[in-house]
C-alpha positions as CSV (number, residue, x, y, z in Angstrom):
1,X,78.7,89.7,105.7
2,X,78.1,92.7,106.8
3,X,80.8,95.6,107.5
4,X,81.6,96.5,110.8
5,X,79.9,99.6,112.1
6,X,81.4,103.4,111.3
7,X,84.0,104.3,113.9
8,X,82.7,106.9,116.3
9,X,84.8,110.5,116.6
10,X,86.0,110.4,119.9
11,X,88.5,113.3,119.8
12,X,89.0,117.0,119.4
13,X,88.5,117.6,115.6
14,X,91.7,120.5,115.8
15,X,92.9,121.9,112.5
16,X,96.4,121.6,111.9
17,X,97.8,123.5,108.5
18,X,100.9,123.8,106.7
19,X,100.8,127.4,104.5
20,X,104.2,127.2,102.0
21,X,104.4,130.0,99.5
22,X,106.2,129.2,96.1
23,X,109.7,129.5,95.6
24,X,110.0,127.6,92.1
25,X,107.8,127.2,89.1
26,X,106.6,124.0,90.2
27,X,105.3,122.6,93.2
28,X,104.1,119.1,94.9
29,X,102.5,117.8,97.9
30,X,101.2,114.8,98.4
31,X,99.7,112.3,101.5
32,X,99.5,108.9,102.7
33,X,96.4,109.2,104.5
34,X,95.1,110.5,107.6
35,X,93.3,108.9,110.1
36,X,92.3,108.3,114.3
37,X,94.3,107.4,117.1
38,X,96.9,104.9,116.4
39,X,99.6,102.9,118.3
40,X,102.8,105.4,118.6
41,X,105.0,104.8,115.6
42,X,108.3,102.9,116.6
43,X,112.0,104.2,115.2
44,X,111.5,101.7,112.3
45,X,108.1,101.6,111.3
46,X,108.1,105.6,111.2
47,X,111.3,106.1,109.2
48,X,109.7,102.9,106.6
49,X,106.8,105.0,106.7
50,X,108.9,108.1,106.1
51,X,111.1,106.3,103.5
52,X,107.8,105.3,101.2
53,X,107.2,109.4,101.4
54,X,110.5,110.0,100.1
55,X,110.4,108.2,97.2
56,X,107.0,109.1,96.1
57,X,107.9,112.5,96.5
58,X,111.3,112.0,95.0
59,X,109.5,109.9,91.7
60,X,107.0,112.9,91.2
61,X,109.4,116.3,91.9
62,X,111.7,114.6,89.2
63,X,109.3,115.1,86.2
64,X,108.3,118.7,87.5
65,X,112.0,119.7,87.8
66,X,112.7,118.1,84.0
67,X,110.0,120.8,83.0
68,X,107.0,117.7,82.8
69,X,103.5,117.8,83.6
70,X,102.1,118.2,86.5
71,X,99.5,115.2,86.0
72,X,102.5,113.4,84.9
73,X,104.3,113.8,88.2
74,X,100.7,113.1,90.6
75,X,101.0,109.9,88.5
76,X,104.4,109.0,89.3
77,X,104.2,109.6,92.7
78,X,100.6,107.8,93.3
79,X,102.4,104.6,91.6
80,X,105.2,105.0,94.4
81,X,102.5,104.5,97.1
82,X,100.2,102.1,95.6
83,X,103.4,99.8,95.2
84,X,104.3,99.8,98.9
85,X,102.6,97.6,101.4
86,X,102.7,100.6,104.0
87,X,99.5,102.5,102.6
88,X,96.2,102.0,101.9
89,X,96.3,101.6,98.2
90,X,97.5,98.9,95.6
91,X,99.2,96.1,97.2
92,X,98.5,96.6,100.9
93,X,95.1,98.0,100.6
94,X,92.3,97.9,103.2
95,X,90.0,95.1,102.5
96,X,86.1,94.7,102.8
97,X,84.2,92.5,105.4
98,X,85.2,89.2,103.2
99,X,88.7,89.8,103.3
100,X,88.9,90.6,99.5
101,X,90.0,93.8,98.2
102,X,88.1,96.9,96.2
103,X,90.3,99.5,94.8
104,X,89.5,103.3,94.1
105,X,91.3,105.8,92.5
106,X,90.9,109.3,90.3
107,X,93.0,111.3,88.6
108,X,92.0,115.2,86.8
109,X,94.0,117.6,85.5
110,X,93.5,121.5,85.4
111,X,91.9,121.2,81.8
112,X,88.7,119.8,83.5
113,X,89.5,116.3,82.3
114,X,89.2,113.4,84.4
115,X,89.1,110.1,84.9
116,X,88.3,107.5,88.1
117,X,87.8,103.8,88.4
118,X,85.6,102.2,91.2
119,X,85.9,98.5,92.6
120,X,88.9,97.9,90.9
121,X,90.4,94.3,91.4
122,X,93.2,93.4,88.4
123,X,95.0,96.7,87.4
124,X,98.5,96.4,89.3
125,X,98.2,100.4,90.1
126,X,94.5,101.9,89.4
127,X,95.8,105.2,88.8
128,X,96.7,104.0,85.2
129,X,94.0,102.5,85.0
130,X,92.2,106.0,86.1
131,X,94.3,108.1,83.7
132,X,93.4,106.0,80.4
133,X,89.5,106.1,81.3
134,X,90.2,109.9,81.3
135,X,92.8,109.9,78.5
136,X,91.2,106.8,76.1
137,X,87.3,106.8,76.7
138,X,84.5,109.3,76.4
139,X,83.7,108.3,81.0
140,X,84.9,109.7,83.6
141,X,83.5,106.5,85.7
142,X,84.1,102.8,85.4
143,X,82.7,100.7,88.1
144,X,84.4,97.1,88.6
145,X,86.5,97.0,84.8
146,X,87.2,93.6,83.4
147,X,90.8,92.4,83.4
148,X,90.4,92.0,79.9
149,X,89.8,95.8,79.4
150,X,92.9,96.6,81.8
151,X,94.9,94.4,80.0
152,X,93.8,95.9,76.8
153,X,94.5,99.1,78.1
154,X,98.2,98.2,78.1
155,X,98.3,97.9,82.0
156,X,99.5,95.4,84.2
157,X,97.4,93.0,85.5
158,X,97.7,90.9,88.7
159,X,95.4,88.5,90.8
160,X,93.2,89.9,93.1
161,X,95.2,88.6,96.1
162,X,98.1,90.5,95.1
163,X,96.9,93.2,97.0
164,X,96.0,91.0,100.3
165,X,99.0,91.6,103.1
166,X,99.2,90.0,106.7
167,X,99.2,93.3,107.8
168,X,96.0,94.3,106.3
169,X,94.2,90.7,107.4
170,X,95.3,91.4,110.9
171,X,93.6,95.0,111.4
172,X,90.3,93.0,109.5
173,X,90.3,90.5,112.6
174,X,90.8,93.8,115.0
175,X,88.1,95.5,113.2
176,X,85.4,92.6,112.9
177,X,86.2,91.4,116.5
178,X,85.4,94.8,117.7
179,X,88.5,96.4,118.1
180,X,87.2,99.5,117.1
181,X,91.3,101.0,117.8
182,X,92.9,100.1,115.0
183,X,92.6,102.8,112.2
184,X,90.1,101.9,109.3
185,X,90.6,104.5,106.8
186,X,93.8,105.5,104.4
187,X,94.1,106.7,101.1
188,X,96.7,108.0,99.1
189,X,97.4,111.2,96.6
190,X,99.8,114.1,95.4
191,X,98.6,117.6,93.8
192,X,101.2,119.5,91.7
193,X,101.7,122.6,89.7
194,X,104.0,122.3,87.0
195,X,106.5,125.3,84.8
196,X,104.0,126.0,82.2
197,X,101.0,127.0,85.6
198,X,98.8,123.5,85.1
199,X,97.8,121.7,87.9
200,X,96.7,117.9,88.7
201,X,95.7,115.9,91.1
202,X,95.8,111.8,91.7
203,X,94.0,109.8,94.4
204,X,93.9,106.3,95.3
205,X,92.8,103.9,98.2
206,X,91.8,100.5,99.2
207,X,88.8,102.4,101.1
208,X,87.9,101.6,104.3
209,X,88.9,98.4,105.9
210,X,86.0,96.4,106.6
211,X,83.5,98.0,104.2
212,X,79.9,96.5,102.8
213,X,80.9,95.0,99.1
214,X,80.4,97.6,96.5
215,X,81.0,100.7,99.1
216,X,82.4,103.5,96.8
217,X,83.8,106.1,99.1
218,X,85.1,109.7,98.3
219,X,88.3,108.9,96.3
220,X,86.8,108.0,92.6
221,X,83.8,110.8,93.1
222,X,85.2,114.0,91.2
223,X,84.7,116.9,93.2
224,X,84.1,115.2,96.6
225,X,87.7,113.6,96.8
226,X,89.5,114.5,93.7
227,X,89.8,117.8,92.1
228,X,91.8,120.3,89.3
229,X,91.0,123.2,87.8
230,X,94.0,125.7,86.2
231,X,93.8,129.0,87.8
232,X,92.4,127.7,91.1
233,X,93.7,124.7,93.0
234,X,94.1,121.1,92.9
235,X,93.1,119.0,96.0
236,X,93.8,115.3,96.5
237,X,91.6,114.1,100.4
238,X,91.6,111.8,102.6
239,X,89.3,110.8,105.7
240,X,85.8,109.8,106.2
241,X,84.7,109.4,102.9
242,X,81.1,109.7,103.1
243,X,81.4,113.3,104.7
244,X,84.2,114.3,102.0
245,X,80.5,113.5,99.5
246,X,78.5,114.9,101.3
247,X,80.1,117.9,101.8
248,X,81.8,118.1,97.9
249,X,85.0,118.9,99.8
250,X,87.0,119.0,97.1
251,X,84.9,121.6,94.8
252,X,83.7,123.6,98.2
253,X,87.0,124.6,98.3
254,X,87.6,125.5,95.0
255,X,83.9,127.4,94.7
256,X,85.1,129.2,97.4
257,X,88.2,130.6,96.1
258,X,86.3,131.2,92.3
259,X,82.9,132.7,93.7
260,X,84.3,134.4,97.3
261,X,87.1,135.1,96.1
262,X,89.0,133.7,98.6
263,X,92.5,132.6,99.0
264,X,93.4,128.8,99.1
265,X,94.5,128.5,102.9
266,X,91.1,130.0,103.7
267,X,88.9,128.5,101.7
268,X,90.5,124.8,103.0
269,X,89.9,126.2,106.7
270,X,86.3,127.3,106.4
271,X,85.2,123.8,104.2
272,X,86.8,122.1,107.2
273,X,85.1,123.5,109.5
274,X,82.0,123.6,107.7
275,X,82.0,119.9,105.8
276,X,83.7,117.9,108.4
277,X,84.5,119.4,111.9
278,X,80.7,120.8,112.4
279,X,80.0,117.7,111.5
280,X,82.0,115.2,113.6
281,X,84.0,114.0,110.9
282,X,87.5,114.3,110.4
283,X,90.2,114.0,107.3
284,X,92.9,116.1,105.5
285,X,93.8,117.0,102.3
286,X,96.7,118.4,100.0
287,X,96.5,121.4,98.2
288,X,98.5,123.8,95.5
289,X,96.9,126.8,94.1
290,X,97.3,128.2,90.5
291,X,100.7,130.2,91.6
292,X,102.2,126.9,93.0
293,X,100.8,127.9,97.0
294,X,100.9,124.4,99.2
295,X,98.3,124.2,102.1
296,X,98.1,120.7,103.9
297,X,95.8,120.8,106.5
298,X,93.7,118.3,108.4
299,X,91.9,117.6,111.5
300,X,92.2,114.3,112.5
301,X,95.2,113.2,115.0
302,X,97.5,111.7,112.5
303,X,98.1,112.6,108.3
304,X,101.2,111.1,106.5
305,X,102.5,113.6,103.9
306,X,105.2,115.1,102.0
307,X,106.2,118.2,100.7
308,X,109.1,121.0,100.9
309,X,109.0,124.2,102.5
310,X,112.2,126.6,102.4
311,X,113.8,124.3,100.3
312,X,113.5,121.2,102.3
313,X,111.5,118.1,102.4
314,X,109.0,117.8,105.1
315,X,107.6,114.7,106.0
316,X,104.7,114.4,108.3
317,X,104.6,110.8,110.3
């Protein structure tokens, strides 16, 4: 079966951006995913929404606030997300034209280490999964790893319909009946600069609901939807995938701040506008530069996220 067709951009690509200077040592940000138009949140739905924020935010700012590492805490708060049904990643992912689910998910650290996993269908939470091929093999890339090898890995394995919800078989019917509405993209993903000035970044996603089989979008692709470099920036996206590797989103930004010169909250506006709004595409991203600087930005209508700014947690719903 084939997936359903790309959702047209039928609304004003705007840029929205949050610019939060440091005030500690540390610093994390981190999304649930942006996407179109959706139904207006009710009271419950958006303080669940806002609660699974929390705590992923909560799980990560703990380890950065123990003095821990910033790839520790991306880690930490990725699992958060991938564990609850709300977003588009681990149980309660997006699922492919045959109803079966495909999981992406990176992780990289300021070093220039990384390590992403592709078509994932047994790890519990891929980012593990994506650390130890960064951390335990000489890839950065595994396409479609054996449960044997997860299990090897030490990680916890589960059968692939763990990840299958109502919810997400609902908005499959929508989407393969035409209902172009309902929202088909999602991913999830925290950046972080810890005490001793390193940053990380973690990704993960159930890609796009209703996808071909093997689609791959931007999430596993280092330097399109995933990046780290100390000194620079670390940058976690999510959106149109196909435009994110098109465009190298994630690096563009980072080239621009190394080569131009520019600062972070610049260099994220002009690949924006460049990579996706020129281009009829729209996303987000969370950043943190080398001196612990948080820009969100995005253009698309709607981008869950997290973060703190004058000493209190914002969450975007």
């Amino acid at each position: 079966m084939r997936g359903a067709p790309e959702e047209s951009v039928a609304f004003p690509l705007n840029t929205r951006m949050w610019d939060v200077a440091p005030t500690r040592t540390f610093a994390l940000a981190l999304h649930g995913g942006a996407g179109g138009r959706i139904e207006e949140l009710s009271s419950e739905h958006r303080q669940a929404f806002e609660a699974g924020l929390a705590s992923a935010y909560g799980a990560g700012i703990a380890i950065l606030e123990k003095g821990g590492s910033a790839l520790d805490a991306v880690c930490a708060s990725v699992e958060q997300l991938e564990n609850n049904p709300l977003f588009n990643a681990g149980h309660g992912a997006a699922l492919t034209a045959n109803g079966t689910a495909e999981l992406d998910a990176a992780v990289m650290d300021g070093s220039g280490r990384a390590g992403a996993v592709a078509v994932s269908r047994y790890a519990k939470n891929p980012v593990f999964l994506a650390r130890s091929i960064m951390e335990r093999s000489s890839h950065v890339l595994l396409v479609d790893p054996s449960e044997q090898l997860v299990a090897d890995w030490g990680h916890a394995t589960v059968a692939p319909d763990y990840f299958i919800t109502e919810a997400r078989q609902r908005q499959l019917e929508r989407i393969l009946g035409n209902e172009l509405t309902a929202p088909r993209h999602g991913t999830v993903g925290a950046v972080a600069r810890d005490s001793q000035g390193h940053v990380a970044a973690a990704t993960s996603t159930g890609g796009m609901a209703g996808q071909d089989i093997g689609r791959v979008g931007d999430t596993p692709v280092i330097g399109a939807g995933t990046y780290a470099r100390d000194g620079m920036a670390a940058m976690s996206c999510t959106g149109d995938g196909e435009s994110f590797i098109r465009g190298v989103v994630s690096y563009d930004i980072v080239a621009r701040m190394r080569y131009l010169g520019q600062p972070l909250p610049e260099a994220v506006t002009e690949t924006i506008r460049a990579e996706l709004t020129e281009k009829n595409a729209s996303g987000g991203l969370v950043c943190v530069d080398g001196d612990g600087r948080v820009v969100i930005a995005h253009n698309s209508p709607t981008m869950f996220a997290a973060f703190e700014q004058d000493g209190q947690l914002v969450l975007l719903t």
